[in-house]
Backbone as numpy.savetxt, mean C-alpha at the origin, in Angstrom:
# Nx Ny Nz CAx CAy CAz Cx Cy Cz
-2.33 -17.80 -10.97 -3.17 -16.63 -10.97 -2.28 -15.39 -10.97
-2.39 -14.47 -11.73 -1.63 -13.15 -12.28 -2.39 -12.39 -11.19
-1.86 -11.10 -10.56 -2.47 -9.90 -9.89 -2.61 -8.86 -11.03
-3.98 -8.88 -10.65 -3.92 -7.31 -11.96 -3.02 -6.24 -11.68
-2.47 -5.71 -12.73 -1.50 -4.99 -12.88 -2.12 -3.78 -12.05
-3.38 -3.25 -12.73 -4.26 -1.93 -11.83 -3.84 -2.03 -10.16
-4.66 -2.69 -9.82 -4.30 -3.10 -8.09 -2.85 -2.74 -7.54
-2.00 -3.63 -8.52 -0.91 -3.48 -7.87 -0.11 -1.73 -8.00
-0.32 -0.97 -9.32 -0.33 0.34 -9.18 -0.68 0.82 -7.64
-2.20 0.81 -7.74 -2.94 1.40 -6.48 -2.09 1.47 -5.40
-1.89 -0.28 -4.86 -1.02 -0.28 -3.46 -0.21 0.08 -3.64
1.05 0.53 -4.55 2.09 0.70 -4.74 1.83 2.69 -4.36
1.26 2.69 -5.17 0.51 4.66 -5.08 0.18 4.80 -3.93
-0.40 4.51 -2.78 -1.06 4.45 -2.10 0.31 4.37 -0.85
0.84 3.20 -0.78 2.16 3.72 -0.05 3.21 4.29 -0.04
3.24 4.33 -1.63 4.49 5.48 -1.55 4.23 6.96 -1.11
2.82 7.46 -1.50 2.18 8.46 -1.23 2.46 9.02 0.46
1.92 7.55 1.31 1.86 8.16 2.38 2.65 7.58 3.52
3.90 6.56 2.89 4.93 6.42 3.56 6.28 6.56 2.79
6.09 7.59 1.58 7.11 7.76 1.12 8.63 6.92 0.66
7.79 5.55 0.45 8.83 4.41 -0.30 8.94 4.28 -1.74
9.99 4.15 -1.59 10.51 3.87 -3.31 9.97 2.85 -3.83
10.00 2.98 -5.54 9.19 1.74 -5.94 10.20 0.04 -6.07
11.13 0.62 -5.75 11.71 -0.91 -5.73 11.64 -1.08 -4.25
11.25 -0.71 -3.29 11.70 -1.45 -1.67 9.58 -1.45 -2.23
8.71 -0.84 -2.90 7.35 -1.77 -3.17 7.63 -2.70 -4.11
8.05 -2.83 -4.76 8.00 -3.95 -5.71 9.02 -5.34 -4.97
9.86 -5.39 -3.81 10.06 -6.13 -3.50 9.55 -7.41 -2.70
8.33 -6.12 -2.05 7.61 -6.78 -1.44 6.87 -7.80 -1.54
6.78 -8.81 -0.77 5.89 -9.97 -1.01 4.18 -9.71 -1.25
3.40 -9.74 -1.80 1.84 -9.38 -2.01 1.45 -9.03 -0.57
1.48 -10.20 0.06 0.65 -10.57 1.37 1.26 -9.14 2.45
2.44 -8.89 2.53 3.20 -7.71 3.47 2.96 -6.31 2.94
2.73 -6.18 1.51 2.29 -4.79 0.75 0.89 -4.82 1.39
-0.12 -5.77 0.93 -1.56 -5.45 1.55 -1.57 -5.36 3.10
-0.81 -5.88 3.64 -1.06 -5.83 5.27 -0.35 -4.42 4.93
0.92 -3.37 4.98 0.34 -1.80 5.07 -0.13 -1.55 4.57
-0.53 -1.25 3.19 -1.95 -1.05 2.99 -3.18 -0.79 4.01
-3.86 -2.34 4.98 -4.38 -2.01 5.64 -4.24 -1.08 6.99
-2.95 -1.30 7.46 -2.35 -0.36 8.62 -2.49 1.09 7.71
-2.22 1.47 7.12 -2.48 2.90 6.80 -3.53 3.40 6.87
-4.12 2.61 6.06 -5.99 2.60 6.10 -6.52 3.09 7.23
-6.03 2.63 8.51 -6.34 2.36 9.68 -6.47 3.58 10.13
-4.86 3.54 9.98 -4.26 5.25 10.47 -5.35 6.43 10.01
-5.21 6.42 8.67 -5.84 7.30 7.91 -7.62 7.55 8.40
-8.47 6.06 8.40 -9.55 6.50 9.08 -9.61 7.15 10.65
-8.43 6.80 11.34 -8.60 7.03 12.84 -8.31 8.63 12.71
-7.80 9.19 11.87 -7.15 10.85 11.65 -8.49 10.99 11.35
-9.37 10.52 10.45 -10.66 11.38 9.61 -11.25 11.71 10.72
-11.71 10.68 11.76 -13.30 10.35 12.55 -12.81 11.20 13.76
-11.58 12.00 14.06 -11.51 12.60 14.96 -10.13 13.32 15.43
């Protein structure tokens, strides 16, 4: 099974954006460790909105 290329943009955009990593220390990453920050940011990011 291939990861769509789109997706993997996104997470890649998405953390470099807001932890300021290069795209080779994202592209090294294993799938499973990119989506887990991913979700930790997420986290972050809603806990900043709601208050």
């Amino acid at each position: 099974m291939v990861y769509p290329l789109e997706r993997l943009y996104e997470e890649m955009a998405y953390l470099a954006y807001h932890l300021h990593w290069a795209q080779d220390q994202l592209l090294d990453m294993e799938h499973s460790d990119r989506l887990r920050w991913v979700e930790e940011v997420s986290k972050i990011n809603q806990r900043l909105n709601e208050g």
